[in-house]
N, C-alpha and C positions, 0 to 999 in steps of 0.2 A: 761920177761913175755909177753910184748908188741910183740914181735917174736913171741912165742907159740901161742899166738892168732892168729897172722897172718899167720900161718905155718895152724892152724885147719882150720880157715876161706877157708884158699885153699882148702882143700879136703874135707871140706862139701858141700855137693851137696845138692842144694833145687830142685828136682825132685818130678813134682806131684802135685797133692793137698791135702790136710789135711782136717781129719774129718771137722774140723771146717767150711771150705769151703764148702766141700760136706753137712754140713747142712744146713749153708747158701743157697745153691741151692736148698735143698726139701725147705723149706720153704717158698721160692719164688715162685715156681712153685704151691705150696699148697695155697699162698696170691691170683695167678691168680686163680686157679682154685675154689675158693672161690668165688669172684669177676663176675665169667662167670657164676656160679650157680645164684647167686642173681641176678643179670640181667638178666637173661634168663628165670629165675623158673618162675613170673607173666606172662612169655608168654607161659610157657606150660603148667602151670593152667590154662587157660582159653582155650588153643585150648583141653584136658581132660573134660574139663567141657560143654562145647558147644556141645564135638560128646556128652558125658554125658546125656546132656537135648536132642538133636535128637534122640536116641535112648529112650530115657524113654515118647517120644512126638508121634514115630513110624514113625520116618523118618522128620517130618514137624518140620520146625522151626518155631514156632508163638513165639510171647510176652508174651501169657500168660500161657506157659508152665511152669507144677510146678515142683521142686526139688523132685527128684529121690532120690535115698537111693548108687548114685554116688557116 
């Protein structure tokens, strides 16, 4: 028995990667890309919101410009 096993072990071939693996990689790549939204989204809400109030101010940036319908 111990032979037969050693006889299949020979001509199995581990070529490749396995779903398993390739899901492991979307999901990684999904955990960054996650990661880089949340980190980045409060900076481009606010640079949205800034042209947002310039254009609803008519170009001028003051302080006391009020919220648009942005």
């Amino acid at each position: 028995m111990i032979a037969y096993l050693r006889a299949v072990r020979r001509y199995a071939k581990d070529d490749g990667a396995s779903a398993v693996e390739y899901g492991l990689l979307v999901a990684a790549i999904a955990a960054v890309i996650v990661v880089i939204v949340f980190a980045l989204g409060g900076l481009v809400r606010d640079k949205f919101q800034s042209t947002c109030n310039a254009i609803d101010t008519g170009g001028t940036n003051t302080a006391t410009a009020q919220q648009g319908n942005c």
